[in-house]
DOMINU-335227 format. One record per residue (C-alpha): residue in three letters; x, y, z. Coordinates in pm, whole numbers. Example, Ala and Ser with C-alpha at 12.3 -4.5 7.8 and 13.67 -1.06 7.14 Angstrom:
BEGIN
- ALA	1230	-450	780
- SER	1367	-106	714
This chain:
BEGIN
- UNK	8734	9343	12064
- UNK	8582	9083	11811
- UNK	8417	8801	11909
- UNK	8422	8479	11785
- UNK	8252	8151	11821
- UNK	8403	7833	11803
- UNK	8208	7542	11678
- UNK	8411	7229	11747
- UNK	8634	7193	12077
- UNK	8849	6874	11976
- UNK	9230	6820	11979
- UNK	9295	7023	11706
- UNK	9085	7324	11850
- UNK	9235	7304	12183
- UNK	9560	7309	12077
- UNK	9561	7579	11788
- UNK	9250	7784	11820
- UNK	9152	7812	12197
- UNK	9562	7965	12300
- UNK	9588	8130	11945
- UNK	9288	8340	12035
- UNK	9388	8377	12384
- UNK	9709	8523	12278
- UNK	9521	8755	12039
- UNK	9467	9126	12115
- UNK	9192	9167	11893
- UNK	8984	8881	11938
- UNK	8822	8625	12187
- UNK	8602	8316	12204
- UNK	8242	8470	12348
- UNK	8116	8081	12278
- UNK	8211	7723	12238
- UNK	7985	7475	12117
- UNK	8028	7088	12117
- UNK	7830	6807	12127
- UNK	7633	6666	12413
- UNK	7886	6403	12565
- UNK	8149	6586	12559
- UNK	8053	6807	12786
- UNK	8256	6752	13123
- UNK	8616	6751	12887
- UNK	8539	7055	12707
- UNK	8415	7257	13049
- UNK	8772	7135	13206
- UNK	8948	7254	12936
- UNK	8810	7574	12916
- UNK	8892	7638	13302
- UNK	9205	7762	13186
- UNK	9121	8075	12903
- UNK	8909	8311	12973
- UNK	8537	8276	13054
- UNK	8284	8219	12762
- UNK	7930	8085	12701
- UNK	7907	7689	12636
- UNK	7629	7492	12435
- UNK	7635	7136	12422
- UNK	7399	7011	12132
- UNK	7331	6663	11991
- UNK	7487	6499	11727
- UNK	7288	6576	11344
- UNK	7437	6594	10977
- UNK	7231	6790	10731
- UNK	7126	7084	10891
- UNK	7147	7259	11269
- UNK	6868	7186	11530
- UNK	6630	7478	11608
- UNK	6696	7502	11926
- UNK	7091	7553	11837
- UNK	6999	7834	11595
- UNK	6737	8007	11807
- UNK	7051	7995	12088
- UNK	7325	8103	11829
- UNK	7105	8413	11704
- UNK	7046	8527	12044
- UNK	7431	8500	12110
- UNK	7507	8678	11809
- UNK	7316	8985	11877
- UNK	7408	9035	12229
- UNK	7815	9000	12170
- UNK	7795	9128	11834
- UNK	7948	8844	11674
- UNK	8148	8883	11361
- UNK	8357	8559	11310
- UNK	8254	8186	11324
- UNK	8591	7920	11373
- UNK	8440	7565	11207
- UNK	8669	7274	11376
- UNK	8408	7003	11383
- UNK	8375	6653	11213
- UNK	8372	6740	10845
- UNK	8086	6597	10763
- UNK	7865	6885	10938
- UNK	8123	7148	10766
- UNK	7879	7242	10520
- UNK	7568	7262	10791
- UNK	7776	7535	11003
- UNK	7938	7664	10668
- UNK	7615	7745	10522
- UNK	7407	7927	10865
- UNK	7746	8130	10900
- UNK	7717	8239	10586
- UNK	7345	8299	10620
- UNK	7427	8551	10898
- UNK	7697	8694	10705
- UNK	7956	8603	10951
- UNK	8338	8558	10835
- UNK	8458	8225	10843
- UNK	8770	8003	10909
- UNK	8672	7662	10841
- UNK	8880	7298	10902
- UNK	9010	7094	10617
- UNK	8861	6905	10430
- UNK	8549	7185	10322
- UNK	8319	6879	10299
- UNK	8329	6471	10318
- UNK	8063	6278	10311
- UNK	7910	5944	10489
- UNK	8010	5620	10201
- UNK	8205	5829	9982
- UNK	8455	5573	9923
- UNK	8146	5334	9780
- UNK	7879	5558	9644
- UNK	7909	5770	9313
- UNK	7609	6049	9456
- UNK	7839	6107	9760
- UNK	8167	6133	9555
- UNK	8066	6365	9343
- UNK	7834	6525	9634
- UNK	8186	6698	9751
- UNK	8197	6930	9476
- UNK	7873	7010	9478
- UNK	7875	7093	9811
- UNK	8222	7319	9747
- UNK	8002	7482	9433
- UNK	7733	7534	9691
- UNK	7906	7728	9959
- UNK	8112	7950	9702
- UNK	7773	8038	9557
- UNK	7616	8112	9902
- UNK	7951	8315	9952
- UNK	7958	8456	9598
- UNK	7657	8634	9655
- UNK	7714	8770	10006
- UNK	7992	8972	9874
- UNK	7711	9142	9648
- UNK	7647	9307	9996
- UNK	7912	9251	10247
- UNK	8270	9215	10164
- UNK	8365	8888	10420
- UNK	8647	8604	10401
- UNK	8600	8233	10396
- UNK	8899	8097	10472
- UNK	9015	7744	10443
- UNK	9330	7626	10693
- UNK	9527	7481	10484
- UNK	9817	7593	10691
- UNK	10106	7504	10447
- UNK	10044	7819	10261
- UNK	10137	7999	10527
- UNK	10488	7831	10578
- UNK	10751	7993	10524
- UNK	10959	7710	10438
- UNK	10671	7641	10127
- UNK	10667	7966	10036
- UNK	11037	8000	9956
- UNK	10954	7701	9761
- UNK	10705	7844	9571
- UNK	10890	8172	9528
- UNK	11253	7931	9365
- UNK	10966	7789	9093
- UNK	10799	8161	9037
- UNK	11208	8246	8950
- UNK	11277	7975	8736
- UNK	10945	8032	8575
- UNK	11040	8409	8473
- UNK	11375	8306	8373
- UNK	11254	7995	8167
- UNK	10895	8032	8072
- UNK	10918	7650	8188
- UNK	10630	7509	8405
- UNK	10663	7230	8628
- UNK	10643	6871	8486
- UNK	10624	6687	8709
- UNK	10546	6650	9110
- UNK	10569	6377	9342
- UNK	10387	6404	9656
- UNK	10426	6200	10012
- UNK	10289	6238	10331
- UNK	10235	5947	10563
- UNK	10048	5994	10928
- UNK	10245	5743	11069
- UNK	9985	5535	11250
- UNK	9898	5210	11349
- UNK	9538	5170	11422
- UNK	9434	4829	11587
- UNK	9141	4653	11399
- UNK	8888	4746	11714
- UNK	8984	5106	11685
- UNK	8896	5076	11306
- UNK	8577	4962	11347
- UNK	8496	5247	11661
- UNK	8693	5541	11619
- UNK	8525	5865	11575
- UNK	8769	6060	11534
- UNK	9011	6088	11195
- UNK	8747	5817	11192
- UNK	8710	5529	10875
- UNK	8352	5365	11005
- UNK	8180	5629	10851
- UNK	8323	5540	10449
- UNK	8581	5812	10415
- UNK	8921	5809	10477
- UNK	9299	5937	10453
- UNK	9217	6197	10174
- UNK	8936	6338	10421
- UNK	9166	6375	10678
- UNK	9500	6515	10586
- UNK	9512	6460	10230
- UNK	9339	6760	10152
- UNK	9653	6958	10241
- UNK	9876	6767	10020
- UNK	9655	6797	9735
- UNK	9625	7119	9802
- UNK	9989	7209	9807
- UNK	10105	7006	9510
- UNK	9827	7186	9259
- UNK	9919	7494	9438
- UNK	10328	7447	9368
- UNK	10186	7373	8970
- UNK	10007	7683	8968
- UNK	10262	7893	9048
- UNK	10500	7771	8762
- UNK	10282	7845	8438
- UNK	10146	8182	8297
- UNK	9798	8167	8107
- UNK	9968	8041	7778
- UNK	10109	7720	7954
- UNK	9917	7649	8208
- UNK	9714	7299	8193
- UNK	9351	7348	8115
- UNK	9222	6990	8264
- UNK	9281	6746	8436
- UNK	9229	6362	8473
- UNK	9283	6168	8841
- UNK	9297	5794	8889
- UNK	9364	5666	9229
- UNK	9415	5341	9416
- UNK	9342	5268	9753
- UNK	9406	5008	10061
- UNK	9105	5004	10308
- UNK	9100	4816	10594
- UNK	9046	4446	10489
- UNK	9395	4471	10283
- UNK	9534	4621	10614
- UNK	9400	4356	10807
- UNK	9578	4110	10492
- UNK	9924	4233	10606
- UNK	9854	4199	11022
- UNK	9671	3924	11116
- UNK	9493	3791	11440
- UNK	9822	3519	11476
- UNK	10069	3841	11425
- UNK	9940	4037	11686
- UNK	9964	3719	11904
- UNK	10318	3748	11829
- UNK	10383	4053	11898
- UNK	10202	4128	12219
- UNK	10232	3678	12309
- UNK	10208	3806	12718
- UNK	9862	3981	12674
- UNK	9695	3755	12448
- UNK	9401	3819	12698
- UNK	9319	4138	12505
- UNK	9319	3952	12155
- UNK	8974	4069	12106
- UNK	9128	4431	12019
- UNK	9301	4264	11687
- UNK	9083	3972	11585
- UNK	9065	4055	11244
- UNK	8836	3759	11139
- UNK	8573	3891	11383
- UNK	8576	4262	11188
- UNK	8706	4185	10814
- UNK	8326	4163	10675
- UNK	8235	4477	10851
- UNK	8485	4709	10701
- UNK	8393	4607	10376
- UNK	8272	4942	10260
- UNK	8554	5183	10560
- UNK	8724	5458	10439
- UNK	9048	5405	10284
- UNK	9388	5395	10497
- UNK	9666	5468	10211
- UNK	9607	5569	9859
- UNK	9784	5651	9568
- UNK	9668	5937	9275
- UNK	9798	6000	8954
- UNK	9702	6348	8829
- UNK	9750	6381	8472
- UNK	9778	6770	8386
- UNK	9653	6862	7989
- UNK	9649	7119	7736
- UNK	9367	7075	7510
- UNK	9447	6664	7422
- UNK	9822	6665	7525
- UNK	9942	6579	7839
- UNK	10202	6804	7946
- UNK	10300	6686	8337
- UNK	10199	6438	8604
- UNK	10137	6469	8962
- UNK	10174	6161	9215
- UNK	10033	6184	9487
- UNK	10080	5887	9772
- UNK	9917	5926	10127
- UNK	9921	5693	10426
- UNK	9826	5640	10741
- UNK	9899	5313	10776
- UNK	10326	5391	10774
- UNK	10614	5379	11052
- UNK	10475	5477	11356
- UNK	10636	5474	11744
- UNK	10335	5269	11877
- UNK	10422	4965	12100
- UNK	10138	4946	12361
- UNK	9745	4839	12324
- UNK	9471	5068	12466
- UNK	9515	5395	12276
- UNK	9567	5706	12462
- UNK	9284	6050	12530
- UNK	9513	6263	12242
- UNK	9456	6101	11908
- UNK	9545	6411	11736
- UNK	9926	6427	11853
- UNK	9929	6099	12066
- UNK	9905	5716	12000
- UNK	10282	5683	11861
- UNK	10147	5906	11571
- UNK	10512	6021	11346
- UNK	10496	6212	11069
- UNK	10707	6169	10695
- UNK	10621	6426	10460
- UNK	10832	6491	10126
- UNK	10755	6627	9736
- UNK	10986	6608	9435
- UNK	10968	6873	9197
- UNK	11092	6885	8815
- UNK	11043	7189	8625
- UNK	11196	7073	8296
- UNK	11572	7081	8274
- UNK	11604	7390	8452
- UNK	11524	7301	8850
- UNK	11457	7025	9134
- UNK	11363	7088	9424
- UNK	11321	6835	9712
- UNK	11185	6877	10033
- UNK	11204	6615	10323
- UNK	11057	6662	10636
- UNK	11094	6341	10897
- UNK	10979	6263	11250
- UNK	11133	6009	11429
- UNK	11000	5947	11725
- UNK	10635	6052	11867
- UNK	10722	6285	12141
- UNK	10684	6632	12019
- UNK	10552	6782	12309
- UNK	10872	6790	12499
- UNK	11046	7093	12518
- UNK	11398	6994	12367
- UNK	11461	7295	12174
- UNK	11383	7342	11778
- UNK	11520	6999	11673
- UNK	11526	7098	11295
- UNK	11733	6815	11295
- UNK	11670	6491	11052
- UNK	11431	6269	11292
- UNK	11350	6575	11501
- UNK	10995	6723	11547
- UNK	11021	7031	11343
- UNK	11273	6867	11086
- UNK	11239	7059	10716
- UNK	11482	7059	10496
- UNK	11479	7192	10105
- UNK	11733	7087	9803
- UNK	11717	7308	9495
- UNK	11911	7179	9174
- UNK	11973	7418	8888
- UNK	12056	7385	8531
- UNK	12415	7563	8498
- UNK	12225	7823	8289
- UNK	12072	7961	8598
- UNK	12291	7843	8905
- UNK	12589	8164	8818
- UNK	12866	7891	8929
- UNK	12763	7791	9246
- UNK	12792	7404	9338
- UNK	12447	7229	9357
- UNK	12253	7153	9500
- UNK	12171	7494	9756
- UNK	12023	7340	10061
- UNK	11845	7490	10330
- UNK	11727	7380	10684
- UNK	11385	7500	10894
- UNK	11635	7764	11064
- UNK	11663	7908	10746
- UNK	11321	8026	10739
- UNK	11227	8028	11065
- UNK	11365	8220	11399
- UNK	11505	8011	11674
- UNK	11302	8049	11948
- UNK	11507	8279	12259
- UNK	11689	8088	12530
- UNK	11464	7898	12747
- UNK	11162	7971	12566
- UNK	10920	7671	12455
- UNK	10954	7566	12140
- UNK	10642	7442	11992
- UNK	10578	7209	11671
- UNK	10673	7452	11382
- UNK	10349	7373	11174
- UNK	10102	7455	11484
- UNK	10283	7744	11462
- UNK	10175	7837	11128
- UNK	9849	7747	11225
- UNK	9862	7995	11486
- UNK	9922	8262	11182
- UNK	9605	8140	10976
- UNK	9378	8274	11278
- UNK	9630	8603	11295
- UNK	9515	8656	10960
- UNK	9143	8582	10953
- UNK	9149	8836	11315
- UNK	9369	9077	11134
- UNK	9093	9100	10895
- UNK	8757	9131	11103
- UNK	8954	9386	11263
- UNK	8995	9594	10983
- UNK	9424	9583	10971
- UNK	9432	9358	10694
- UNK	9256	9390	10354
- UNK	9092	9090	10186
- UNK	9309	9086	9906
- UNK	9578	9011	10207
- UNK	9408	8705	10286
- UNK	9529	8364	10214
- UNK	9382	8035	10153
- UNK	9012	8186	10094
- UNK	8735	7933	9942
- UNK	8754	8132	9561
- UNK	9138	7956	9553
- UNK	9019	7581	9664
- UNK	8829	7447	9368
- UNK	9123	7259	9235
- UNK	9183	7029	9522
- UNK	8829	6985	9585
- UNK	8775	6832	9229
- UNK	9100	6607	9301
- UNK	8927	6473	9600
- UNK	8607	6415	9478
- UNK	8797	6242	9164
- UNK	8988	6046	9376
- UNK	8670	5871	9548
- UNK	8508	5834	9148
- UNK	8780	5669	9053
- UNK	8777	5337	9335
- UNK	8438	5370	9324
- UNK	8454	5305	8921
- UNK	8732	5044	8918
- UNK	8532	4904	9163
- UNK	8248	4864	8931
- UNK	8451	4805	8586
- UNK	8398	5137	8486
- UNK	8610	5335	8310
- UNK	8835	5470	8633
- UNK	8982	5794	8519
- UNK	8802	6128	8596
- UNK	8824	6464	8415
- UNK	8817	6795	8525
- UNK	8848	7135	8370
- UNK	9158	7314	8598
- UNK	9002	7639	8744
């Protein structure tokens, strides 16, 4: 049996990684460790799995307490431990990255690999997230010289089978064609609606502390669209750089569009709690928040040309099911949160593919079957256009549903959000592995195959930071 320890015990951890390594029969949780006050939650919550150790530690940044690494050592060496699950606030990702790696442990870290405190409004803590991502695969790099481990990054949508067949219509139109993809356009909106108090005060997904949307979610979809690129060019057409410019909307333009007399409108029989949305009272503090929505064009280049573009537009601030005031305890699926996600895809004259996935309502914990339907929880659908050349006489476009991809779940069984799901398949793979039934070259999303989107988010930040500062806003990158 392996153990594992997991290092962050948050919404996201309790409902992916805590049941997906319960229902593992190669692996358990020997530890959990979380900060100080949130001790009495995460002890309730583990009631329910199996036993294992707890440490509750205070809250640091740049490296671990020695009193936490004189306890995790111990632990280590008495349960054997051979696997370390990183779920914590990204900006101590590269604290517990680095130890873990020190002890030569495998490792299945959160998205994004690193953010940093201000990185919307300093330049050193922009283009501090590469350096961190050059640091770990370095540190990683040379533990292979003499102990063959994975680092793998969940960045569940290449495990989805719904992306993959995507990916695997471009791969055929590239070996018909020898025609990359020209273009991408990228969407994904979180479909919340934050009150200005919760701006200024929420830790978690959290803009007080200068990073935003691309820190939380974004790094998937930047991750996806460089990975649908990739697929569609061999070596002699592939892009070999670069250049991202971005725009952003932080909370002062948010608080532009909603003022203190709006939210009087809207809520005019509890104007008692207008302290929650008086935006005069916090406009000069967010001056330097993390941003809410921004939009990225990604230039792709061969030597001087340009040969395709990638837009990229992420929001949080977008239609959302919230009516009421006081948040609720889940923030991570909770608090009227609906999700929009959807990417265009040209690959010259030959193909377009579409894919449209839309929530419509919040409640996607009820048990109401697969609802693959348009506005349902697990909606998915794909379009794929084809050039007559290639389509053999059938009628465009092909379209396909989640059901297509996916097994409905048997009669009176619950039927989970697809995408946790997936999730669940990212730690299948990373046990699979420390067991010894999967090989390394199995294993997806591992930190060698990340540097792309890493260099897109740490553009993205240089470039508001340089408009900011009438400097030339465009950042170049060689593509890896």
């Amino acid at each position: 049996m392996t153990n594992i320890i997991l290092i962050g015990c948050g919404p996201h951890a309790r409902r992916v990684y805590l049941p997906a390594i319960q229902q593992s029969e190669g692996a358990k949780i020997s530890l959990v460790i979380e900060l100080d006050h949130q001790q009495e939650l995460v002890t309730k919550v583990l009631e329910k799995y199996a036993y294992c150790e707890t440490y509750f530690t205070e809250w640091f940044e740049d490296s671990l307490p020695n009193k936490l690494v004189d306890y995790l050592e111990l632990h280590i060496k008495k349960y054997n431990v051979e696997g370390v699950i990183i779920a914590t606030e990204p900006l101590i990702h590269k604290a517990y990255a680095k130890w873990a790696l020190s002890k030569g442990l495998n490792i299945l870290l959160d998205k994004p690999i690193t953010t940093r405190k201000n990185v919307v409004s300093e330049i050193t803590q922009a283009k501090g997230i590469l350096q961190d991502y050059n640091e770990l695969l370095a540190d990683y790099t040379k533990l292979q010289e003499h102990k063959e481990t994975v680092f793998m990054i969940n960045a569940q949508r290449r495990f989805h089978k719904g992306f993959q067949f995507v990916r695997e219509k471009i791969i055929e139109v590239k070996e018909q064609t020898n025609c990359p993809i020209n273009f991408i356009q990228a969407y994904h909106s979180d479909g919340q609606w934050r009150f200005p108090s919760e701006i200024v005060s929420q830790d978690y997904h959290p803009y007080c502390y200068g990073y935003g949307k691309a820190s939380h979610s974004g790094y998937h979809i930047f991750d996806t669209a460089i990975e649908f690129y990739k697929s569609s060019a061999n070596d002699n057409k592939i892009a070999s750089s670069f250049d991202v410019y971005s725009s952003i909307l932080q909370p002062k333009g948010f608080f532009e569009q909603l003022e203190s007399s709006d939210y009087d409108r809207l809520f005019v029989d509890q104007k008692e709690q207008r302290s929650k949305w008086n935006t005069d009272e916090f406009y000069e503090k967010c001056t330097d928040f993390g941003e809410l929505d921004l939009s990225s064009i990604i230039t792709l280049k061969k030597g001087h040309v340009p040969i395709g573009n990638i837009n990229i537009n992420l929001i949080h601030n977008g239609y959302a099911g919230r009516t009421w005031i006081n948040p609720g305890s889940d923030l991570y699926k909770g608090n009227g949160r609906i999700k929009h996600e959807s990417y265009h895809i040209q690959q010259g004259p030959f193909q377009s593919i579409q894919i449209h996935a839309y929530q419509g309502s919040d409640q996607h914990d009820l048990d109401n079957g697969i609802e693959a339907y348009l506005g349902g929880k697990n909606h998915f659908d794909v379009y794929v256009f084809r050039n007559p050349l290639l389509s053999k006489g059938k009628s465009q476009p092909e379209a396909y549903k989640l059901t297509d991809f996916f097994e409905k779940p048997e009669e009176g069984k619950e039927s989970n959000i697809i995408m946790e799901q997936v999730k669940f398949k990212v730690v299948e793979q990373f046990v699979d592995f420390i067991g010894g039934s999967l090989s390394k070259q199995s294993v997806n999303s591992q930190i060698t195959e990340h540097k792309t989107a890493v260099q897109i988010m740490s553009g993205f930040y240089r470039s508001h930071i340089n408009a900011i500062e009438n400097k030339l806003p465009v950042m170049s990158y060689d593509l890896d």
